[in-house]
DOKOLBA-548082 format. One record per atom (N, C-alpha, C): residue in three letters; x, y, z. Coordinates in steps of 0.1 Angstrom, whole numbers, padded with zeros to 4 digits, always signed. Atoms other than C-alpha are relative to their C-alpha. Example, Ala and Ser with C-alpha at 12.3 -4.5 7.8 and 13.67 -1.06 7.14 Angstrom:
BEGIN
Ala+0009-0012+0000;Ala+0123-0045+0078;Ala+0009+0012+0000;Ser-0009-0011+0000;Ser+0137-0011+0071;Ser-0008+0011+0008;
//
This chain:
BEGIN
Unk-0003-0006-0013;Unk+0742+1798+0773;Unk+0002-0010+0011;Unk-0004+0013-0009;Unk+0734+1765+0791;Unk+0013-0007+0002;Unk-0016+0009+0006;Unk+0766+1747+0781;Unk+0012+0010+0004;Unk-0017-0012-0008;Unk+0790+1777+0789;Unk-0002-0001+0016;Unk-0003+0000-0012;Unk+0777+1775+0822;Unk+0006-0015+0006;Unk-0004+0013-0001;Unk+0781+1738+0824;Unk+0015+0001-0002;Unk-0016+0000+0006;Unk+0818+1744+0809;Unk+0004+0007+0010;Unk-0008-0012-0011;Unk+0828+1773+0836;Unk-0006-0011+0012;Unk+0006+0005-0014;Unk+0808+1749+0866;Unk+0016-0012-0001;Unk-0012+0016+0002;Unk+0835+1720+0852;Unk+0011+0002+0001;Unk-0013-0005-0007;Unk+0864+1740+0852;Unk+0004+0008+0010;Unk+0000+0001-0014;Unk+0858+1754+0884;Unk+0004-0007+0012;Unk-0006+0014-0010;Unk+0860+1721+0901;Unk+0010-0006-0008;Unk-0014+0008+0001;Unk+0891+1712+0881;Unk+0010+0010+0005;Unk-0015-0005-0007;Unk+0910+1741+0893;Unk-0003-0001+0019;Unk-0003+0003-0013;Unk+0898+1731+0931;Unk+0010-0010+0001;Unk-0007+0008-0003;Unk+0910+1701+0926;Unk+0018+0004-0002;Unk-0015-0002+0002;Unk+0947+1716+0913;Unk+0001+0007+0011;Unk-0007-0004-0012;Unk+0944+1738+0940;Unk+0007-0010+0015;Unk-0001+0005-0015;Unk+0941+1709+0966;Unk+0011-0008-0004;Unk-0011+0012+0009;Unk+0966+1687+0944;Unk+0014+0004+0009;Unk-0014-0010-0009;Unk+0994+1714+0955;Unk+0002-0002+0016;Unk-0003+0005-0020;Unk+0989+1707+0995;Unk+0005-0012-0003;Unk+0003+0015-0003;Unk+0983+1672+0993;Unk+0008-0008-0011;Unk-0014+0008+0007;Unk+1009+1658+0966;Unk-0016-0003-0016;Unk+0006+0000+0019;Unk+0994+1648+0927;Unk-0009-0016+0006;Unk+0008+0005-0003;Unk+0982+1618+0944;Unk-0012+0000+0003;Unk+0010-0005+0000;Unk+0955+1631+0956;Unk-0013+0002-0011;Unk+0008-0002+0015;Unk+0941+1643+0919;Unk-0004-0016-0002;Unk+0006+0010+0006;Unk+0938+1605+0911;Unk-0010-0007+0007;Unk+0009+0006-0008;Unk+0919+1595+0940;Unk-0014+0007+0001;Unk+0011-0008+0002;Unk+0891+1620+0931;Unk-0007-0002-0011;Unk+0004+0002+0012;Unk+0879+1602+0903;Unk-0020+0007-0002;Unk+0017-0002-0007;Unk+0839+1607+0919;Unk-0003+0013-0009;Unk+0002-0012-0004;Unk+0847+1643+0918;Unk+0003+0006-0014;Unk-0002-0003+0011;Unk+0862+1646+0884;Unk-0014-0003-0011;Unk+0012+0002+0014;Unk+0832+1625+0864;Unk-0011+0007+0005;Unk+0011-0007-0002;Unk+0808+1648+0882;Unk+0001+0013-0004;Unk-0002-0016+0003;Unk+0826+1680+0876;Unk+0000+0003-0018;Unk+0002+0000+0018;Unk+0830+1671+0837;Unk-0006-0006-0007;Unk+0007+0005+0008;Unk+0813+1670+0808;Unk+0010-0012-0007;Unk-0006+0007+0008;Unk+0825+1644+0784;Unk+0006+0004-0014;Unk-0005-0010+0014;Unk+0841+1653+0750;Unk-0001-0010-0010;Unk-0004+0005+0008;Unk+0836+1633+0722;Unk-0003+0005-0014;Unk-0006-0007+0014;Unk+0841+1652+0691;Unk+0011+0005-0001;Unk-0014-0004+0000;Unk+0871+1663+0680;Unk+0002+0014+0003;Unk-0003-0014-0004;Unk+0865+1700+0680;Unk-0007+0004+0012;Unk+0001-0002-0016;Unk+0852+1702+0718;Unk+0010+0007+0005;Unk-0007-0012-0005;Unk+0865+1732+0733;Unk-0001+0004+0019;Unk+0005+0004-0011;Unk+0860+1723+0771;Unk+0015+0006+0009;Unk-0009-0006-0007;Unk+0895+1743+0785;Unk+0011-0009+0001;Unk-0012+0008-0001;Unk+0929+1728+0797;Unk-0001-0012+0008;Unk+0002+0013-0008;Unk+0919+1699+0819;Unk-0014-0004-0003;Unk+0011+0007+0000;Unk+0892+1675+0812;Unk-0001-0012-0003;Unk+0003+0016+0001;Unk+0876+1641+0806;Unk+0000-0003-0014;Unk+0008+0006+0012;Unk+0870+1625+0771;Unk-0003-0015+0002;Unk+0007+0014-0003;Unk+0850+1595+0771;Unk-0003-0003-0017;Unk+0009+0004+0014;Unk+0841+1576+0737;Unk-0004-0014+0003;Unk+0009+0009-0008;Unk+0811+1550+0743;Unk+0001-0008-0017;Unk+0003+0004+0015;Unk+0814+1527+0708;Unk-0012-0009-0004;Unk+0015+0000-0004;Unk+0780+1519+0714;Unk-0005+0009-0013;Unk+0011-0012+0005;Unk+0771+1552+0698;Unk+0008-0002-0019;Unk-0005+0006+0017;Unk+0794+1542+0662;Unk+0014+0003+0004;Unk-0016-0001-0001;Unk+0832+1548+0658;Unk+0007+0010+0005;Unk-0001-0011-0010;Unk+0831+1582+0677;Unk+0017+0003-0008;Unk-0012-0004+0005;Unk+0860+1592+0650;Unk+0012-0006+0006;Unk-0012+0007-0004;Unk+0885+1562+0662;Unk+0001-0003-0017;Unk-0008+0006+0004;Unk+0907+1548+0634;Unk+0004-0011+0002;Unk-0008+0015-0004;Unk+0920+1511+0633;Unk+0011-0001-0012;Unk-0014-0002+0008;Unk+0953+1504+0620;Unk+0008-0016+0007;Unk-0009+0007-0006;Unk+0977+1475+0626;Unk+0017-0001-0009;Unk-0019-0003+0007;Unk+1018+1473+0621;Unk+0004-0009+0005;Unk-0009+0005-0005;Unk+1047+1457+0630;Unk-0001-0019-0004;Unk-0004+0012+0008;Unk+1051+1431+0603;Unk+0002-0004-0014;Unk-0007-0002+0014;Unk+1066+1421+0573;Unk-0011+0007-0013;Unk+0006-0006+0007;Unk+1054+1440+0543;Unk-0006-0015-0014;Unk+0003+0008+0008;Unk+1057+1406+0523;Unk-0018-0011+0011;Unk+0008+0009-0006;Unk+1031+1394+0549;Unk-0017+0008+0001;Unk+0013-0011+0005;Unk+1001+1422+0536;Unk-0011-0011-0002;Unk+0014+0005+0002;Unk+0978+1399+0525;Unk-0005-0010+0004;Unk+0002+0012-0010;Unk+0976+1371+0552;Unk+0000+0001+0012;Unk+0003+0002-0014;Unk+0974+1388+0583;Unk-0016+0001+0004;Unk+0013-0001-0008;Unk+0936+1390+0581;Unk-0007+0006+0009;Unk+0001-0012-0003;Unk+0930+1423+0592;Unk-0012+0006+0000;Unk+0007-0005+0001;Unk+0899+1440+0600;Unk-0008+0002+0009;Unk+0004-0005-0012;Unk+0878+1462+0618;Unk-0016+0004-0004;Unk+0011-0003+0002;Unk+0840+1469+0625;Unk-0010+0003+0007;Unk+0013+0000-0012;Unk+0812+1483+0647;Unk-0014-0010-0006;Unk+0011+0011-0003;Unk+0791+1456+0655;Unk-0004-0005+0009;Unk+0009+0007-0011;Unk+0770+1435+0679;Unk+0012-0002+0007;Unk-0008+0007-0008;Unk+0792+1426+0710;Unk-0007-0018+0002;Unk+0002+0014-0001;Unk+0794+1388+0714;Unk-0006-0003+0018;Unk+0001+0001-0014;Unk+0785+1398+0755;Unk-0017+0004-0001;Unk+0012-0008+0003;Unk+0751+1415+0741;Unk-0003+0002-0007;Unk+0006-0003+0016;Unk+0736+1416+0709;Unk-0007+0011-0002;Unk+0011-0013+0001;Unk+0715+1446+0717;Unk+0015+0012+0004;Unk-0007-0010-0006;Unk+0747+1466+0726;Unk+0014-0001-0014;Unk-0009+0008+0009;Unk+0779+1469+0701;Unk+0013+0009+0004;Unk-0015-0006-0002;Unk+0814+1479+0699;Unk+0012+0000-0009;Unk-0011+0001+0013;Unk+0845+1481+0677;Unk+0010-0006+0001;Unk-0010+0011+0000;Unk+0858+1453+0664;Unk+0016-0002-0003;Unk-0015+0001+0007;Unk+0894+1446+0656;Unk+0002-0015+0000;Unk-0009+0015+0002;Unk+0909+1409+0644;Unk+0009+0000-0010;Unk-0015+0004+0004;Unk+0942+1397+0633;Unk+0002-0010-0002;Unk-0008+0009-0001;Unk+0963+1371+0626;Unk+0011-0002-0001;Unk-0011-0003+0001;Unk+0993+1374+0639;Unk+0012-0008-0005;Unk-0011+0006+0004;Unk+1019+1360+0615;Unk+0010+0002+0001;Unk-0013-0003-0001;Unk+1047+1381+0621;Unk+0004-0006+0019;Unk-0005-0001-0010;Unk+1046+1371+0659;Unk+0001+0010+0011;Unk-0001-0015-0010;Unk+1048+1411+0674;Unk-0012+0011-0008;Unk+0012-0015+0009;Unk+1015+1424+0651;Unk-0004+0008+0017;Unk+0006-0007-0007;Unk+1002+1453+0669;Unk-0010+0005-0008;Unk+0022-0006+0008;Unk+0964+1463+0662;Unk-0004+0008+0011;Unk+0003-0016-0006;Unk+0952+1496+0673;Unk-0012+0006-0006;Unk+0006-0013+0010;Unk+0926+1526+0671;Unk+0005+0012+0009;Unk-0005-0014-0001;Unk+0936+1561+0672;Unk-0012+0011-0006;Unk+0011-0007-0002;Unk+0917+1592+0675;Unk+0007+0020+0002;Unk-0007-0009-0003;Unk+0927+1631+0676;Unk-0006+0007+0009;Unk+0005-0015-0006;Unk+0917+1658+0704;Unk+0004+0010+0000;Unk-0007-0015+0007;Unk+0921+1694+0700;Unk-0009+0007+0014;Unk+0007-0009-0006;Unk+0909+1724+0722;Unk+0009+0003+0013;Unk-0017-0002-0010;Unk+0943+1719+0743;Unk+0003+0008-0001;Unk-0006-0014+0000;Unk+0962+1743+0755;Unk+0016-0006-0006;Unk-0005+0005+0009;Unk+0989+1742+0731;Unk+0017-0001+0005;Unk-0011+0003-0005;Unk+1027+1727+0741;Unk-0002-0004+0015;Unk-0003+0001-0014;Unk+1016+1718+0773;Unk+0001-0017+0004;Unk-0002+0016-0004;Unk+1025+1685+0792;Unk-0012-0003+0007;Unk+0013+0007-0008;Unk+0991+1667+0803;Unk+0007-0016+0006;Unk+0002+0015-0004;Unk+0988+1638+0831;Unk-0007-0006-0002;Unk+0013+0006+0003;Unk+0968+1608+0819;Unk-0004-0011+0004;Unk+0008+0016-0004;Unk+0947+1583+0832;Unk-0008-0007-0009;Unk+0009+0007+0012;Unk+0934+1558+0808;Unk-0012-0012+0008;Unk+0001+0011-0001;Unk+0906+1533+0813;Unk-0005-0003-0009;Unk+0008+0007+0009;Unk+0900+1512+0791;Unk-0008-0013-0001;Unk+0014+0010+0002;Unk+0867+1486+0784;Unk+0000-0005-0011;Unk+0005+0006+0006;Unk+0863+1460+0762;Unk-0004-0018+0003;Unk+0007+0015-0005;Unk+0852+1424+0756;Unk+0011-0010-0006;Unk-0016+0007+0002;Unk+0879+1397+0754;Unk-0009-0020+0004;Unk+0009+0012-0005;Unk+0871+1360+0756;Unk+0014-0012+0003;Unk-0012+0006+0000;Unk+0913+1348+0760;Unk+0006-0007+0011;Unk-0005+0004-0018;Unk+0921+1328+0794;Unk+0013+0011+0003;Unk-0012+0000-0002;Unk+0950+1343+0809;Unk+0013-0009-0005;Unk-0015+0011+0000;Unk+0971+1310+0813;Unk-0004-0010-0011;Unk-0001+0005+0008;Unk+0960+1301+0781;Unk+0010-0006-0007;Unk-0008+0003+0013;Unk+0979+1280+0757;Unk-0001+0004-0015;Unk+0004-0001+0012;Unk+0988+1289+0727;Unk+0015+0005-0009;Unk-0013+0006+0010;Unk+1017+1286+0694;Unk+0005+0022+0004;Unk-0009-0014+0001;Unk+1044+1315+0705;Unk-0002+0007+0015;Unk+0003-0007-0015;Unk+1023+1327+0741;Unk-0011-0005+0004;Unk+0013+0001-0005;Unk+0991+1327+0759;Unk-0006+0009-0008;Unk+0011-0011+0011;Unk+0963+1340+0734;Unk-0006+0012+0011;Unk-0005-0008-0008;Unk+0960+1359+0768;Unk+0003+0009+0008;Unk-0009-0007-0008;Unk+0986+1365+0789;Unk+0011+0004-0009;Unk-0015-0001+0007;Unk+1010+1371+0760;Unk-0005+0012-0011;Unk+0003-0012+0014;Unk+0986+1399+0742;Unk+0000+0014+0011;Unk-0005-0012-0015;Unk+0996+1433+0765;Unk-0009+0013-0012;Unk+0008-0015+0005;Unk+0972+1462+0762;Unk+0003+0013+0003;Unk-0007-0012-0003;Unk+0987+1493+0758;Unk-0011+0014-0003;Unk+0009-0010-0001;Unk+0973+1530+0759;Unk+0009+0012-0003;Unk-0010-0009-0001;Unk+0992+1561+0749;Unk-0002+0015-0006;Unk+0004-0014+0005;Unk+0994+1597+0739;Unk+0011+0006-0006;Unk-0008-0008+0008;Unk+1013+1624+0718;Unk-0006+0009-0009;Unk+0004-0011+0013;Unk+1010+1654+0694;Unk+0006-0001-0013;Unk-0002+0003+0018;Unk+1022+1637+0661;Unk-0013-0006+0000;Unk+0012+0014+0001;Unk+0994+1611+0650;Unk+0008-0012-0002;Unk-0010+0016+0001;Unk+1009+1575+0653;Unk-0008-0005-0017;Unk+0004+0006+0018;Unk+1009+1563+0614;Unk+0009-0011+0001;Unk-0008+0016+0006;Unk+1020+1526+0601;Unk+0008+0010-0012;Unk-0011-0006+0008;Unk+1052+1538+0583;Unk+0009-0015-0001;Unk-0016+0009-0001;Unk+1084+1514+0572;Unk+0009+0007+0004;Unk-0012-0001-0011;Unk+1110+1509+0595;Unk+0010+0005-0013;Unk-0010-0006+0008;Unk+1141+1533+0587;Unk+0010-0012-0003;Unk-0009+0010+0003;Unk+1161+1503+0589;Unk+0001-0014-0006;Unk+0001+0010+0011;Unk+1143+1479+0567;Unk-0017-0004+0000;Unk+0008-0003+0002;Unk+1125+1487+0547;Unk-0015-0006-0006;Unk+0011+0012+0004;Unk+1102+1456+0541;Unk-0011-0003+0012;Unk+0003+0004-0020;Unk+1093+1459+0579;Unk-0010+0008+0003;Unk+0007-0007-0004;Unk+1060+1478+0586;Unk+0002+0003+0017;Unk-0004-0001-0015;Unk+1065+1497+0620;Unk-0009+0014+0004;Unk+0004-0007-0007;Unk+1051+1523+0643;Unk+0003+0012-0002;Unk-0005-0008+0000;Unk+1058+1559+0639;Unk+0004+0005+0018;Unk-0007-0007-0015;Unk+1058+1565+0680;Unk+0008-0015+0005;Unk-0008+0011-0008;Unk+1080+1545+0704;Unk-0015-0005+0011;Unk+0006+0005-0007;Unk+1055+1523+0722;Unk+0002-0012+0006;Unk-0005+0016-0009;Unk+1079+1497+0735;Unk-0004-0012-0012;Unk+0000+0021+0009;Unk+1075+1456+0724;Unk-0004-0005+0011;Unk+0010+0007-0005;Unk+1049+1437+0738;Unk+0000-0001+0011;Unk+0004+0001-0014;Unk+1054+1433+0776;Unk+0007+0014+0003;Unk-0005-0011-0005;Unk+1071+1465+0778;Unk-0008+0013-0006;Unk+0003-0015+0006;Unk+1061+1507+0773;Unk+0010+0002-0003;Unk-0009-0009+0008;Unk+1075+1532+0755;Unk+0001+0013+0007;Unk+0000-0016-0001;Unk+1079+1571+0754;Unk-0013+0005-0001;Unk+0015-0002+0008;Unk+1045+1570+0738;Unk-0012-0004+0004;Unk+0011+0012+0000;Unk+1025+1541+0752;Unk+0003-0004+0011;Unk-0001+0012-0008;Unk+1021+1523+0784;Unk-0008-0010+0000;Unk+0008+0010-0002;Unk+1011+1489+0794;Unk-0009+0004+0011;Unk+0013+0007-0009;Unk+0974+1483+0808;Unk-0001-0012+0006;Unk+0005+0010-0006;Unk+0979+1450+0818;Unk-0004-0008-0015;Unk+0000+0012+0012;Unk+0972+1418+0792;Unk-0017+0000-0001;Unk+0017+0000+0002;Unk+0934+1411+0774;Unk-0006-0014+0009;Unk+0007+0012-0005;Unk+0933+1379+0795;Unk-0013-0005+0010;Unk+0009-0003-0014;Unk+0905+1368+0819;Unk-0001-0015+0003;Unk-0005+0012-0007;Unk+0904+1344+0843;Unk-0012-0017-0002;Unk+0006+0013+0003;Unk+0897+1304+0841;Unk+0006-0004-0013;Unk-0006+0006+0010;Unk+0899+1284+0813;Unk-0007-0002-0008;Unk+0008+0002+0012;Unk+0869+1288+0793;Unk-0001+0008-0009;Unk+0002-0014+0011;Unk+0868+1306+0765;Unk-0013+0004-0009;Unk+0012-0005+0005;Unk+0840+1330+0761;Unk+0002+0016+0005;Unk+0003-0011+0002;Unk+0834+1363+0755;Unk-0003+0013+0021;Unk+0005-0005-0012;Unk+0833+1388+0789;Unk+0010+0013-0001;Unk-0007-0014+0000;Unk+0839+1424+0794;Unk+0010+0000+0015;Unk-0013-0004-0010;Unk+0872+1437+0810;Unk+0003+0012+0003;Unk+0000-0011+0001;Unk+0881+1466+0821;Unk+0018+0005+0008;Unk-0014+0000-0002;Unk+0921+1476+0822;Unk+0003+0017+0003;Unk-0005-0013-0004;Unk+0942+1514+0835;Unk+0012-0001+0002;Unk-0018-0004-0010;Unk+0973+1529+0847;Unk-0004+0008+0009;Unk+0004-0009-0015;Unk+0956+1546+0877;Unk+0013+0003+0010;Unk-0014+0002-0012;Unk+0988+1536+0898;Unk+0014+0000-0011;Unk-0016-0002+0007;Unk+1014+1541+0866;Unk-0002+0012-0005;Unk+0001-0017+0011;Unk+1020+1576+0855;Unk-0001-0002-0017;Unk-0003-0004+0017;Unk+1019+1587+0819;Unk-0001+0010+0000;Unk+0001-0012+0009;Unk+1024+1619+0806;Unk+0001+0007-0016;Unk-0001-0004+0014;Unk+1022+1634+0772;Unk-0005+0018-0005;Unk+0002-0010-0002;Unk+1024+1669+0758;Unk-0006+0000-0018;Unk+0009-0006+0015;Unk+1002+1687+0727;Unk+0012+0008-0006;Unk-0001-0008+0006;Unk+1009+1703+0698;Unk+0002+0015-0002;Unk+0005-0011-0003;Unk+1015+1734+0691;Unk-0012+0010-0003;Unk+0016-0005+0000;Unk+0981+1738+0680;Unk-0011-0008+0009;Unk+0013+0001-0008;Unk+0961+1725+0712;Unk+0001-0014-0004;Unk+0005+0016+0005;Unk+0961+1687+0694;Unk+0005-0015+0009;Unk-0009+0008-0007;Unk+0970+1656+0711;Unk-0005-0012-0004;Unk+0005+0015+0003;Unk+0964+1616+0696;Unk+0002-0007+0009;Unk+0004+0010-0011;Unk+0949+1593+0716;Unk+0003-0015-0005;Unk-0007+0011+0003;Unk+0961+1558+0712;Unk-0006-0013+0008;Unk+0005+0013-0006;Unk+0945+1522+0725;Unk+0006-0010-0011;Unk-0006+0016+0011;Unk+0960+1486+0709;Unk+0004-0007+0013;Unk-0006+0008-0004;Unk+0972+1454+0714;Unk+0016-0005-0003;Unk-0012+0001+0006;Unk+1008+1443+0712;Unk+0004-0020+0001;Unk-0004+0012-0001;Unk+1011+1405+0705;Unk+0009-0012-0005;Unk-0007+0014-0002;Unk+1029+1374+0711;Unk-0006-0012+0000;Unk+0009+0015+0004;Unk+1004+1348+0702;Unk+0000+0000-0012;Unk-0001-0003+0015;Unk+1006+1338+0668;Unk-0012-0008-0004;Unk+0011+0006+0001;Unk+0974+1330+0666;Unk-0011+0013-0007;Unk+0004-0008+0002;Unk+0942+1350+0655;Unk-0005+0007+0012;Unk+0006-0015-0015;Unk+0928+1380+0685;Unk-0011+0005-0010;Unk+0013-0008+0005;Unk+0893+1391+0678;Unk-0006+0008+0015;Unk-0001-0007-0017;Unk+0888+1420+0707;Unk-0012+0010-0007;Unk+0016-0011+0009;Unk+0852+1443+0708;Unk+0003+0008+0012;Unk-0002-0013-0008;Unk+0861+1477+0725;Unk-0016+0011+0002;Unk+0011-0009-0003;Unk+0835+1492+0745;Unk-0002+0011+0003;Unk-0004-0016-0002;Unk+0847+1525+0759;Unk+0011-0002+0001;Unk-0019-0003-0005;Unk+0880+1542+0762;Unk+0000+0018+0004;Unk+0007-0017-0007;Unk+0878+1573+0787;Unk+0015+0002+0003;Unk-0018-0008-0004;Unk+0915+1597+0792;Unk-0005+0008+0010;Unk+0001-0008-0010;Unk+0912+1619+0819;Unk+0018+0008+0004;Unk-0010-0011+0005;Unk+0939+1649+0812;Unk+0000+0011+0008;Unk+0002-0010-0009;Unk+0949+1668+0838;Unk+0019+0008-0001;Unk-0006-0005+0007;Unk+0972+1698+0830;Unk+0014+0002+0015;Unk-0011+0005-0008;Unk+1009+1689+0846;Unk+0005+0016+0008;Unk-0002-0011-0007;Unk+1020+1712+0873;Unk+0013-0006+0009;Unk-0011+0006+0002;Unk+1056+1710+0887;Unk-0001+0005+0018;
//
């Protein structure tokens, strides 16, 4: 009974906020962040049933909070040399704290390395706006050097949504070519699917380990569900260093607010 109330107190204050959205333009909605992480619970299971607008937060602290890791966008002859893998473990920022690993080696030049994740409890066909932010720990200068880009400023962190699930498929047009099933653009650019966060670089020239924390607060995204309620959630890197990227993801919070015209 506690929890239904919590759930009706949460969606209460998200339809003030739609109401006040309508005077005051959709800007408005994003500058209420205070007002949103107070009014909502968090969601991280998949079957959370929390109404048409809400928060999900996954802390990878607590273990893999049902993300997926996946990487594409390279030759099929090049399977067993990109050195690929993923793991919850110690962050290199805090040993008492951990997060989920991903590293690569990008031989093809445009690997993209990703985790993906499904939510449900959507209202079903509907177009949601999303704010992403995403946390992890990165240790790559910006204006680094490095063979092909900046290990970097040349790895672009994208964020994206949709109601297929993004799967590594081969490219219809060749067929040796591991590729993306959504459109999420090529490395400094978005897609239909995916926008850019901004690059994993951080500033100076030393390279060590330090958490970062990237959004599209000020770029739209929109994405619509299923017609069962579902919608895949999407975080990766898209790069241009051909070097190895070892990245430890510490949260990744969406904030889903149900599009109004």
């Amino acid at each position: 009974m506690k929890s239904m109330q919590v759930k009706g107190l949460a969606i209460g204050m998200w339809q003030q906020v739609v109401n006040h959205s309508k005077s005051t333009g959709r800007k408005a909605i994003w500058g209420m962040g205070t007002v949103l992480t107070l009014g909502m619970i968090s969601c991280d299971t998949t079957d959370d049933n929390v109404g048409p607008n809400f928060i999900h937060t996954s802390d990878f602290n607590k273990g893999n909070e049902n993300w997926e890791a996946g990487l594409t966008d390279f030759s099929t002859q090049q399977d067993s040399i990109m050195e690929f893998s993923s793991k919850i473990m110690a962050l290199p920022t805090d040993s008492l704290k951990k997060g989920f690993m991903l590293t690569s080696h990008n031989r093809s030049d445009d690997a993209f390395m990703y985790l993906k994740r499904k939510l449900t409890g959507l209202a079903p066909n509907q177009t949601y706006d999303i704010t992403f932010e995403v946390e992890l720990a990165s240790k790559y200068p910006e204006n680094g050097v490095g063979v092909g880009g900046s290990p970097g400023g040349a790895v672009y962190l994208k964020a994206g949504a949709a109601g297929v699930e993004p799967q590594k498929v081969k490219d219809s047009t060749n067929a040796q070519h591991w590729t993306l099933n959504w459109d999420k653009g090529n490395q400094s650019s978005g897609g239909k699917n995916a926008i850019v966060l901004g690059t994993v670089g951080i500033e100076g020239e030393t390279y060590k380990y330090q958490i970062i924390k990237r959004t599209n607060q000020s770029k739209a995204f929109s994405a619509k569900t299923n017609d069962k309620g579902e919608l895949w959630l999407l975080v990766g890197t898209d790069s241009g260093f051909e070097g190895i990227t070892t990245l430890y993801y510490t949260k990744v919070k969406a904030i889903l607010l149900k599009a109004t015209l």
